[in-house]
ZADO-1210 file (C-alpha; in nm, 4 decimals, padded with zeros to 6 digits):
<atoms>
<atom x="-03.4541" y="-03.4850" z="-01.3684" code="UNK" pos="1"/>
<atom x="-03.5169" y="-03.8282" z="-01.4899" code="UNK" pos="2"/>
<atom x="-03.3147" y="-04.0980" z="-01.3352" code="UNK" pos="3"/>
<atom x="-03.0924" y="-04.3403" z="-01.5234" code="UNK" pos="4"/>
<atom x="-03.2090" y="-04.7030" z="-01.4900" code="UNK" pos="5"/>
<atom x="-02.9021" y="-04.9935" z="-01.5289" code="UNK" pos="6"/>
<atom x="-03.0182" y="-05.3105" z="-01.6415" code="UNK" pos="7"/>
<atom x="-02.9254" y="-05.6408" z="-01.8058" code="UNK" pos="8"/>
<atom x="-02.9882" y="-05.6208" z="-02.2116" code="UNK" pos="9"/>
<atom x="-03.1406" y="-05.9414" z="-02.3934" code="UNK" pos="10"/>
<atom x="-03.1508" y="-05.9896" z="-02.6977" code="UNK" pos="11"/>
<atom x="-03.4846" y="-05.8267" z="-02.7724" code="UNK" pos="12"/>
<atom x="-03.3537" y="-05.4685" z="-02.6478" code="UNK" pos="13"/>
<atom x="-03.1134" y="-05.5210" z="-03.0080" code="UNK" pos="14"/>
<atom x="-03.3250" y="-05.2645" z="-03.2222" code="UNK" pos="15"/>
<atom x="-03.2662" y="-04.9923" z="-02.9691" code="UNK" pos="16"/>
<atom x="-02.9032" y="-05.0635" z="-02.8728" code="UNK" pos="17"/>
<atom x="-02.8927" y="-05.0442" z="-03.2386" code="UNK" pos="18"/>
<atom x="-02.9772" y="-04.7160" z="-03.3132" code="UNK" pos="19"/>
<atom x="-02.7736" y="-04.6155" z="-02.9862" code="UNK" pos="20"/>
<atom x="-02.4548" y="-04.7163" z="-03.1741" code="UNK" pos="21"/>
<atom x="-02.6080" y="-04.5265" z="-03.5211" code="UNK" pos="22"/>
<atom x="-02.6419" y="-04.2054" z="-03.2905" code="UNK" pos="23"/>
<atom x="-02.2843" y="-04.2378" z="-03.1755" code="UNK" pos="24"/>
<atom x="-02.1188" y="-04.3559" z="-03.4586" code="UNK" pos="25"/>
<atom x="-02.3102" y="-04.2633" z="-03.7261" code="UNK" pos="26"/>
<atom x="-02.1543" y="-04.2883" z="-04.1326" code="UNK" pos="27"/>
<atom x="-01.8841" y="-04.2581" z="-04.2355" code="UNK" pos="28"/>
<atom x="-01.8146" y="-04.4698" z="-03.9385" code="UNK" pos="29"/>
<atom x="-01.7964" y="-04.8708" z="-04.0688" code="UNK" pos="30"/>
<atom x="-02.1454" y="-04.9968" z="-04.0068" code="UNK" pos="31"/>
<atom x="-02.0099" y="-05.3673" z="-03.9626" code="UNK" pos="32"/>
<atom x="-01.7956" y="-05.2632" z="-03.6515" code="UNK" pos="33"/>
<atom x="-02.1835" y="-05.1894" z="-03.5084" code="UNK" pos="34"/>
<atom x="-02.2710" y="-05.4727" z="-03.2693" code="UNK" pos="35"/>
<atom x="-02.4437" y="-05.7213" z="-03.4706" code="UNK" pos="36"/>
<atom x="-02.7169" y="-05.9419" z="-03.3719" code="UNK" pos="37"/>
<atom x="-02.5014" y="-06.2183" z="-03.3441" code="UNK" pos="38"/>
<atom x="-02.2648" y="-06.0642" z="-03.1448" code="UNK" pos="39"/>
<atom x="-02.5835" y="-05.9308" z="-02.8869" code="UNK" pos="40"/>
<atom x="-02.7116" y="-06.3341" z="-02.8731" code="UNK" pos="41"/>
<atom x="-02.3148" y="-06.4229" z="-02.7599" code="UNK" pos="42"/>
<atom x="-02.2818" y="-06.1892" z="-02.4981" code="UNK" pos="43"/>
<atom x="-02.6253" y="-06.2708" z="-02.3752" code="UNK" pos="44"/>
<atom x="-02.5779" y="-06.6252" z="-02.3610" code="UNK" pos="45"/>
<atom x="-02.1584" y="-06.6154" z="-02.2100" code="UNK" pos="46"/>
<atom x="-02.1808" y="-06.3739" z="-01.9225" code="UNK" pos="47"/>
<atom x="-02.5309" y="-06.2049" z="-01.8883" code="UNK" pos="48"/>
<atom x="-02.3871" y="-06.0203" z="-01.6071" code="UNK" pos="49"/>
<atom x="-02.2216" y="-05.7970" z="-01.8285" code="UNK" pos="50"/>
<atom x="-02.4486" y="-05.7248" z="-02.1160" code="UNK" pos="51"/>
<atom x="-02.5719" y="-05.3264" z="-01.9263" code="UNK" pos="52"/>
<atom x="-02.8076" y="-05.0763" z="-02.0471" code="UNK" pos="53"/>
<atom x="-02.8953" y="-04.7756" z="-01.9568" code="UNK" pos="54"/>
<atom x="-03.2796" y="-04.6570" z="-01.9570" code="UNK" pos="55"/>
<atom x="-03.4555" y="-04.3133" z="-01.9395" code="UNK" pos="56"/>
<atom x="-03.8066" y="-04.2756" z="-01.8967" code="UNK" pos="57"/>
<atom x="-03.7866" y="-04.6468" z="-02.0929" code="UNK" pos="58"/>
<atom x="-03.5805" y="-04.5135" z="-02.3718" code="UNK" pos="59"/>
<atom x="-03.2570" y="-04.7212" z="-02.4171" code="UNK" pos="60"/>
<atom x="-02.9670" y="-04.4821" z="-02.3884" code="UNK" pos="61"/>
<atom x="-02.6844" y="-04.6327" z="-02.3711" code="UNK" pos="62"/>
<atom x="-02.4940" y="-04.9696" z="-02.3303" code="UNK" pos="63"/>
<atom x="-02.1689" y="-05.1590" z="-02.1790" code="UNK" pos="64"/>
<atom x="-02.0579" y="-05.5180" z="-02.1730" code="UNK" pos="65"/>
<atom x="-01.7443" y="-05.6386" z="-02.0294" code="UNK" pos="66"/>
<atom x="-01.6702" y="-06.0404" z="-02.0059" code="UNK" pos="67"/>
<atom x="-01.4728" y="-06.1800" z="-01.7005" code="UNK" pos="68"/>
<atom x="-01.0838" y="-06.2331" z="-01.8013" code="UNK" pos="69"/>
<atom x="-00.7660" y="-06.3939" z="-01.6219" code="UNK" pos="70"/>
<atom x="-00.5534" y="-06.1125" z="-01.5727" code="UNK" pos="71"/>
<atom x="-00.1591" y="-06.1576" z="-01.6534" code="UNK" pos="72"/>
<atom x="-00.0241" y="-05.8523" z="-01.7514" code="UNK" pos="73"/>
<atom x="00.0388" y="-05.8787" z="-02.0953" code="UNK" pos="74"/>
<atom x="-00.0205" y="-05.6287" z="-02.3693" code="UNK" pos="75"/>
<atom x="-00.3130" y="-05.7561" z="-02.5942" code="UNK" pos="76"/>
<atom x="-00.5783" y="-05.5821" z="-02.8669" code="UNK" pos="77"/>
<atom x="-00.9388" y="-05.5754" z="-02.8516" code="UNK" pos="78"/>
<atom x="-00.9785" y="-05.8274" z="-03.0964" code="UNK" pos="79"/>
<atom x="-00.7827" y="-06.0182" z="-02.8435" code="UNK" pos="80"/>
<atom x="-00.9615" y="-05.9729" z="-02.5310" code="UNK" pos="81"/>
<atom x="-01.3458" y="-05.9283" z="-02.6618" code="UNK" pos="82"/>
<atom x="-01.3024" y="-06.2271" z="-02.9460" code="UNK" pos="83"/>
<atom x="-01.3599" y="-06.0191" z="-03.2058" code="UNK" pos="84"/>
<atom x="-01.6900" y="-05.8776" z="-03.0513" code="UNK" pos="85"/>
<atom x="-01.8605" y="-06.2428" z="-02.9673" code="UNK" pos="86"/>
<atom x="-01.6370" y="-06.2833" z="-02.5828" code="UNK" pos="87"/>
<atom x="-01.6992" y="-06.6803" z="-02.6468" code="UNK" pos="88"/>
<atom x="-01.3666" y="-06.7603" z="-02.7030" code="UNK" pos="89"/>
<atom x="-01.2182" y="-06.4979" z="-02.4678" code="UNK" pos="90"/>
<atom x="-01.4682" y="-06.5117" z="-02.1349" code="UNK" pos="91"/>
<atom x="-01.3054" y="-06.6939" z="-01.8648" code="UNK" pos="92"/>
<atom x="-01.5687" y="-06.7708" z="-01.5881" code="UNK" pos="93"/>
<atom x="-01.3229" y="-06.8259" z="-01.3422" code="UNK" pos="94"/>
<atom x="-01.1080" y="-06.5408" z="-01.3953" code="UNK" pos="95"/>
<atom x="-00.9730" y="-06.2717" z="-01.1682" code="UNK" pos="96"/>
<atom x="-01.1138" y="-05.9484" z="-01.3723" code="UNK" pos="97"/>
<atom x="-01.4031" y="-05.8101" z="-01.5226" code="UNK" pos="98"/>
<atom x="-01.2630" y="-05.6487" z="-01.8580" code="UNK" pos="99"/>
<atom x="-01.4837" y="-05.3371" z="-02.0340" code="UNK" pos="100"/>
<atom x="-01.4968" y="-05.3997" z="-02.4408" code="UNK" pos="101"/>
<atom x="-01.7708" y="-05.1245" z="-02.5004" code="UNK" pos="102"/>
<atom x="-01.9393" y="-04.8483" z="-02.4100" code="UNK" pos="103"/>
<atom x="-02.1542" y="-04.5965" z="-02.5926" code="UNK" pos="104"/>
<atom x="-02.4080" y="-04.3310" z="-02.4990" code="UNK" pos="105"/>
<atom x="-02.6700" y="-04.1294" z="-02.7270" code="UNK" pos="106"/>
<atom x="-02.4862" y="-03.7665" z="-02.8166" code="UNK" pos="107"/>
<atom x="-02.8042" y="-03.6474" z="-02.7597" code="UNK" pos="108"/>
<atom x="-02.8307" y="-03.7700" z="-02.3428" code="UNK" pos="109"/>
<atom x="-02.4468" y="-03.7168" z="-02.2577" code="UNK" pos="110"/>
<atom x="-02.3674" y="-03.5207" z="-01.9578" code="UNK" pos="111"/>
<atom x="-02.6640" y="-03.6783" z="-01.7677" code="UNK" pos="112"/>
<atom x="-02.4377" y="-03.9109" z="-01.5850" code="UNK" pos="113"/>
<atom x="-02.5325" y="-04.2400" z="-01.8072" code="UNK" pos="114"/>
<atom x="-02.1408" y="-04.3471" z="-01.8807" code="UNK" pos="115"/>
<atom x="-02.0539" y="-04.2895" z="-01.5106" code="UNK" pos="116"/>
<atom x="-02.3747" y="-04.5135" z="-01.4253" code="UNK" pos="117"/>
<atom x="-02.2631" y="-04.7684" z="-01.6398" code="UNK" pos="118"/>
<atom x="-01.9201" y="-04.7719" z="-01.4534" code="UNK" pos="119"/>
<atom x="-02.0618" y="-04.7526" z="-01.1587" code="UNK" pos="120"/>
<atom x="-02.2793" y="-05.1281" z="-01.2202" code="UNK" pos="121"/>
<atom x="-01.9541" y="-05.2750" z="-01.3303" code="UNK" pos="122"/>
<atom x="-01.7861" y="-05.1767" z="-01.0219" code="UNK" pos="123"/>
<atom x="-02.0993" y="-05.3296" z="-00.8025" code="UNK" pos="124"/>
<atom x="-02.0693" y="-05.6579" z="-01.0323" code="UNK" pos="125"/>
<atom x="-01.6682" y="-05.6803" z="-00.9614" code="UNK" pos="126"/>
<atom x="-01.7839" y="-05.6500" z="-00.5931" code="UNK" pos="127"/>
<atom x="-02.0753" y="-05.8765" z="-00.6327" code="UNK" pos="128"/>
<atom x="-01.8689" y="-06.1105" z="-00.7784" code="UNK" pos="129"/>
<atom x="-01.5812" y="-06.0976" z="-00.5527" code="UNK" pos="130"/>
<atom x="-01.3492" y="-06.0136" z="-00.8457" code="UNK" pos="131"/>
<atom x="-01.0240" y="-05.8672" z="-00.8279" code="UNK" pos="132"/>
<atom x="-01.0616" y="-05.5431" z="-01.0067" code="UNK" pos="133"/>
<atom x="-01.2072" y="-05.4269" z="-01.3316" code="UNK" pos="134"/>
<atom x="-01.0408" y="-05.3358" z="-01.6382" code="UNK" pos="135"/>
<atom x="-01.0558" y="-05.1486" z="-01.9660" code="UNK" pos="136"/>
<atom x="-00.8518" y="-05.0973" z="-02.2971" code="UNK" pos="137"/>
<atom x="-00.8985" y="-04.6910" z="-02.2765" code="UNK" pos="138"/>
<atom x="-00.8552" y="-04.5051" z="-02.5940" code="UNK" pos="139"/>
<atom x="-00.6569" y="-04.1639" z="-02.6181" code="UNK" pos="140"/>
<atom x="-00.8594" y="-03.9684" z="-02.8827" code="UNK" pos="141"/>
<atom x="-00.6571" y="-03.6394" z="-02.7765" code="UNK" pos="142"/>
<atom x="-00.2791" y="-03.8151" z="-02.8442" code="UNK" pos="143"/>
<atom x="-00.2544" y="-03.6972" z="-03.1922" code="UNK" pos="144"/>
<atom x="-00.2298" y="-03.3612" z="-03.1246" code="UNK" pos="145"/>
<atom x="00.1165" y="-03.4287" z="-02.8833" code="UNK" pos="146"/>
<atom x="00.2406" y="-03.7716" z="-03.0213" code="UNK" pos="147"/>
<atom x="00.5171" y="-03.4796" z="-03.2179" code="UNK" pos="148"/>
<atom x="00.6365" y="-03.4226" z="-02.8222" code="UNK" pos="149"/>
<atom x="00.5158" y="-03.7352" z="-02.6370" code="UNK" pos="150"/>
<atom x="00.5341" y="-04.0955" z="-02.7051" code="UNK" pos="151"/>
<atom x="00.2403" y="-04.2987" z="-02.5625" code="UNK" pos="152"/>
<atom x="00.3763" y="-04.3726" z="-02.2337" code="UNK" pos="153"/>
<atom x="00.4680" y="-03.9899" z="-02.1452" code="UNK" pos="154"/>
<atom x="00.1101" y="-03.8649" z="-02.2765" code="UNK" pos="155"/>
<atom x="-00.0366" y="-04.1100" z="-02.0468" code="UNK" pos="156"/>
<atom x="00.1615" y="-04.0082" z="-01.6846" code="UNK" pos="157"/>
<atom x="00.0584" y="-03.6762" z="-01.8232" code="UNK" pos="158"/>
<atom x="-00.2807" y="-03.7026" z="-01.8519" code="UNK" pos="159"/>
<atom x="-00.2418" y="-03.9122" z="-01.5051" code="UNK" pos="160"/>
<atom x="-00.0936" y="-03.5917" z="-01.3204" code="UNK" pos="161"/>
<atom x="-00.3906" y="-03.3585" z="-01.4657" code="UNK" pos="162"/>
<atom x="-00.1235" y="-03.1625" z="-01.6771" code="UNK" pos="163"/>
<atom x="-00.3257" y="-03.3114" z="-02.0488" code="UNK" pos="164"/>
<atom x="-00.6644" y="-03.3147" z="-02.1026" code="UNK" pos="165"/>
<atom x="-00.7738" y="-03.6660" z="-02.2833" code="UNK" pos="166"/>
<atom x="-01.1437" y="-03.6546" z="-02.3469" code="UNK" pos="167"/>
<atom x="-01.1487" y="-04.0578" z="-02.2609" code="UNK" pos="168"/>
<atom x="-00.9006" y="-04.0922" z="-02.0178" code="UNK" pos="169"/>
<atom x="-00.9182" y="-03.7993" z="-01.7915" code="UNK" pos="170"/>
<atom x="-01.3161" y="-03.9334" z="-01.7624" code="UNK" pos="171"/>
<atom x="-01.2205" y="-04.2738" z="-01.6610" code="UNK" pos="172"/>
<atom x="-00.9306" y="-04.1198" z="-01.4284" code="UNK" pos="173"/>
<atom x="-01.2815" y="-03.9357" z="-01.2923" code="UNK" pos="174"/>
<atom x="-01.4313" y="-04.2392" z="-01.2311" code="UNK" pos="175"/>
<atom x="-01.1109" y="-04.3938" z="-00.9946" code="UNK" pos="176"/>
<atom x="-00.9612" y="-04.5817" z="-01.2742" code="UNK" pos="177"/>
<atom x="-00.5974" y="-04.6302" z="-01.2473" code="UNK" pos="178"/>
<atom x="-00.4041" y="-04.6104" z="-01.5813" code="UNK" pos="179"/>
<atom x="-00.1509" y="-04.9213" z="-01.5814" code="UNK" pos="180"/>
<atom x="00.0184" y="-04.9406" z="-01.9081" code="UNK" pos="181"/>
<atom x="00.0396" y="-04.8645" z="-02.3089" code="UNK" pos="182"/>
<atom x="-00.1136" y="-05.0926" z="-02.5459" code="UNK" pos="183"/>
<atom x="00.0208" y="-05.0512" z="-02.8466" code="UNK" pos="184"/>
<atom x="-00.2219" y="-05.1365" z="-03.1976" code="UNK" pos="185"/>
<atom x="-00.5082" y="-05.2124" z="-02.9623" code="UNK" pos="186"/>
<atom x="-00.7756" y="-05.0787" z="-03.2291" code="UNK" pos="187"/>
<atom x="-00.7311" y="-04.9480" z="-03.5547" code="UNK" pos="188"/>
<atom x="-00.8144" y="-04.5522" z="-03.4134" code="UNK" pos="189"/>
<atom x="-00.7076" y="-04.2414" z="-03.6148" code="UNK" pos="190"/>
<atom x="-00.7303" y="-04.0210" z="-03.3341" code="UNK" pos="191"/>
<atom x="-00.5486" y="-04.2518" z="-03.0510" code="UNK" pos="192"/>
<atom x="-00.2761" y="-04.3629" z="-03.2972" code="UNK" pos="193"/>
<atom x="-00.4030" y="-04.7306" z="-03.2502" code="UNK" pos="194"/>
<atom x="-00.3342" y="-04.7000" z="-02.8818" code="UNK" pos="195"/>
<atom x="-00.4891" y="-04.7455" z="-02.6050" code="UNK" pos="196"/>
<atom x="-00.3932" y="-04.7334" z="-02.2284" code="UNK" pos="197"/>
<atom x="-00.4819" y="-04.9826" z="-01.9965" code="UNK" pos="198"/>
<atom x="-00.6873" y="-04.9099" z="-01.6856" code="UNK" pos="199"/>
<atom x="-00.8027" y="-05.0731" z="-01.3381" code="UNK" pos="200"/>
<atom x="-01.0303" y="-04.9937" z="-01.1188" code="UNK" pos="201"/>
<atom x="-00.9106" y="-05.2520" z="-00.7984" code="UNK" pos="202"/>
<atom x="-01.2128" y="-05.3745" z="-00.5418" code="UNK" pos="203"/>
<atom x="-01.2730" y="-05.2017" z="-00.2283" code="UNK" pos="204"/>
<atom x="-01.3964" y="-05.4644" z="-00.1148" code="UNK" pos="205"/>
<atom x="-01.1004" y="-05.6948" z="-00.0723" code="UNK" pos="206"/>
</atoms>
């Protein structure tokens, strides 16, 4: 089996990270929320560290970038936290936490193990860096189907205990990501009712 290859992304990788996001989210899914060049250039330039792809047998597969963030506890949206896409306003170089805006694998390669790579170099860059812990704004595409029985905050210790399937958060759960809280209207998202839950992932290390 071919291995999956982590490495930074530049700008010049932006035609195939590209059509990674048109594989994943292809129409009728807005193609301005795809990354845009711009956006690319921004996280290249702010924190390099955190621009990610994932390569098989030199074919671009799938991505991740994550900016470095004070953490404080307070509920936020994406918008917030990933300045609207660009992290320029939003990366804080000497913060405590590396924060996850995005990640997105080919349909076509999942179940290879490329997300769970991906995770796995943001951990090693938390410990590289000596951060705190890492942290993502998880969405909860399978909510709708119990938000009738469940507000957020109960789906969420549910899927926590194993007794709910979530097809995004019992993965990260997988990967030793700790869910923290609700964020409510994190992400305009049909499926997750515009929530998300955040979750941490705290260095071993420290």
């Amino acid at each position: 089996m071919s291995q999956v290859k982590i490495r930074r992304y530049t700008l010049e990788d932006y035609d195939q990270l590209l059509d990674v996001q048109k594989e994943a989210f292809p129409p009728p899914f807005p193609e301005e929320l795809w990354w845009s060049k711009e956006q690319i250039a921004s996280h290249v330039k702010t924190f390099p560290e955190g621009a990610l792809l994932a390569e098989i047998d030199g074919t671009v597969v799938g991505s991740a970038t994550s900016l470095i963030i004070q953490y404080d506890g307070k509920p936020h949206t994406w918008d917030e936290v990933a300045d609207h896409g660009f992290i320029k306003q939003s990366h804080q170089s000497k913060g405590d936490s590396l924060y996850g805006i995005d990640v997105c694998v080919r349909p076509s390669y999942r179940g290879k193990g490329i997300a769970q790579a991906l995770y796995q170099a943001r951990k090693d860059i938390v410990r590289e860096l000596g951060l705190t812990r890492f942290l993502a704004g998880c969405r909860i595409p399978n909510y709708h189907e119990h938000a009738d029985k469940l507000d957020a905050e109960a789906y969420m210790r549910a899927v926590e205990k194993g007794e709910i399937k979530d097809l995004v958060l019992t993965f990260m759960i997988k990967q030793g990501l700790k869910p923290l809280q609700v964020l409510p209207n994190y992400l305009d998202d049909e499926e997750s009712l515009d929530y998300a839950v955040l979750v941490e992932w705290k260095n071993d290390r420290l």
